[in-house]
Structures are given as C-alpha cells and as structure tokens.
C-alpha positions as CSV (number, residue, x, y, z in Angstrom):
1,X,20.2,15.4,-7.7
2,X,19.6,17.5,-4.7
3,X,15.9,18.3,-5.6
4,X,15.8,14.2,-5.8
5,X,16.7,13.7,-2.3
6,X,14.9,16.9,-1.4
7,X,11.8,15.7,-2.3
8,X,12.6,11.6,-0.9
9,X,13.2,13.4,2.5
10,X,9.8,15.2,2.4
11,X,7.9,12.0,0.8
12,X,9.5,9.8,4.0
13,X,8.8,12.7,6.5
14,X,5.1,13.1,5.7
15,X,4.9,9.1,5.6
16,X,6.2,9.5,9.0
17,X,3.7,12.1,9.8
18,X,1.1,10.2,8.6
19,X,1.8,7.1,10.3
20,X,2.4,8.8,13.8
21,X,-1.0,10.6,13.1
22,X,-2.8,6.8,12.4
23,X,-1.6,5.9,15.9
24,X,-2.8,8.6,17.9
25,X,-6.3,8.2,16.6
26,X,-6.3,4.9,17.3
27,X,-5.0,5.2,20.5
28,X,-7.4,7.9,20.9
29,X,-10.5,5.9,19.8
30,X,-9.4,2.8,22.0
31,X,-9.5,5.4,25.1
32,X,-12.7,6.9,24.4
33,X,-14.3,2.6,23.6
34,X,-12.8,2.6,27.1
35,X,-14.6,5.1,28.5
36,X,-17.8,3.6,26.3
37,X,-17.2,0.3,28.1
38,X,-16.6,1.8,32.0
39,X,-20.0,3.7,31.6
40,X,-21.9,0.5,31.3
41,X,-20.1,-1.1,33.8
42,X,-20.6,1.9,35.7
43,X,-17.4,2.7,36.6
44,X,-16.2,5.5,38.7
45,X,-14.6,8.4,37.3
46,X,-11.2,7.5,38.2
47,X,-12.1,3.7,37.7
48,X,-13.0,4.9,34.2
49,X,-9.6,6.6,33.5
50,X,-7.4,3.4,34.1
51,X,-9.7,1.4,32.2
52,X,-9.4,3.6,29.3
53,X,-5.5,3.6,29.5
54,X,-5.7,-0.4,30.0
55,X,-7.7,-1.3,26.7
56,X,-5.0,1.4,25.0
57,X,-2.4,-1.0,26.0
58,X,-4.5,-4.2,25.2
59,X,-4.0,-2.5,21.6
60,X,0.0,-3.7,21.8
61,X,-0.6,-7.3,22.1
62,X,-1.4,-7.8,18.6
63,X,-1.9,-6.8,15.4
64,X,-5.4,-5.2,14.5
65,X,-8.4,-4.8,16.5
66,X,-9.0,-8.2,18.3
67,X,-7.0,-7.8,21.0
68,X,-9.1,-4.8,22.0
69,X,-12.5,-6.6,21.2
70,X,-11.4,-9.7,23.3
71,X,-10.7,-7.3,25.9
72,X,-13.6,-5.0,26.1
73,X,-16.3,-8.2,25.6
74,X,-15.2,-9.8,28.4
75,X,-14.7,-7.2,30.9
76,X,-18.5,-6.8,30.1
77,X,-19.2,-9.8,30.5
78,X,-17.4,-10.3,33.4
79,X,-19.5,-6.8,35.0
80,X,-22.6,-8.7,33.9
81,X,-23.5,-6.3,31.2
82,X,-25.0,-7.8,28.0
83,X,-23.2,-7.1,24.6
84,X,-21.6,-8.7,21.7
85,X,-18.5,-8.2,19.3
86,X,-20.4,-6.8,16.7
87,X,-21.8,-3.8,19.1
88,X,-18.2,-3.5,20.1
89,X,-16.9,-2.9,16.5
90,X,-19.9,-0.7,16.1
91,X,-18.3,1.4,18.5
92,X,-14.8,1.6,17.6
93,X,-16.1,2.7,14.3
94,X,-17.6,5.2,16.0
95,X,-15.0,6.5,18.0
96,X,-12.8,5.9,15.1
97,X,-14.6,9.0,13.5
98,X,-14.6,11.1,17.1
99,X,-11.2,10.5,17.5
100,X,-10.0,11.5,14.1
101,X,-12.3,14.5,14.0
102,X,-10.9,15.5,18.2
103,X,-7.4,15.4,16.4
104,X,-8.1,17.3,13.7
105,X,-9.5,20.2,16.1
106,X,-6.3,20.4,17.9
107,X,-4.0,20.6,15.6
C-alpha cells in the first residue's frame, strides 16, 4: 500500500508542477504581447513595463485568452495604431513559444 500512495503523491506533485509551470508561461508570454503592444504604441521604457504587468493582470478576468485580446486591441486602437485580433493571436502564439523556450533556459 505504501508504494500506492507513494506514487499518488508523486503523480499529484508533478500535476502540480506542471500546472504551476502552464501559468508562468502564460504569464510570461502575456508580458512579453505587452511589451509587443507598447513598442507600437511607442511607449517609453518604463511606460512599457507597467503595460506589460497590466495586460498580465487583464489575464485574471476571465477564463482563456479574450480578456487579453480585448485588452491589447483596444489600447491600440485607442494609440491610433492599426491592428486586428487575428494579428494579436498571431502574437501570443508567438510569444507562447518564446516564453516556454525563456523558461526552459532557466531552469
């Protein structure tokens, strides 16, 4: 029985594992769309730092990616820069992969 529950508590720990590791690429990815999006708006460095950290937390409003698409296609909008959700999807694919791969590195 003990090499049961030995191997439940390693199954639930590397689901654990593997669930924290899902959210810190996409947390990761959503900062670096953010950093994407300032450089068209041409933000300023700093101005480009909160903005990443602000679509991260757009992420917590609801499930999935739209909250962060909403976000990001209007603030460019709003800044007057031309764009669409499919060019923002295309780029949190992208990141997707860059943040994923940045992860990987440091560990």
């Amino acid at each position: 029985m003990t090499t049961f529950n030995d191997r439940e508590r390693a199954a639930e720990a590397n689901f654990a594992l593997g669930e924290e590791m899902a959210f810190r690429v996409i947390a990761r990815r959503n900062k670096l769309v953010g950093h994407w999006a300032a450089e068209l708006m041409k933000l300023t460095p700093e101005e480009a730092d909160a903005y990443g950290k602000s679509v991260v937390q757009a992420d917590f409003e609801e499930a999935g990616d739209e909250d962060v698409v909403r976000k990001i296609v209007g603030d460019l909008i709003a800044a007057g820069v031309e764009t669409s959700e499919d060019a923002v999807r295309a780029q949190l694919s992208l990141q997707s992969f860059v943040a994923r791969q940045q992860l990987s590195d440091a560990v």
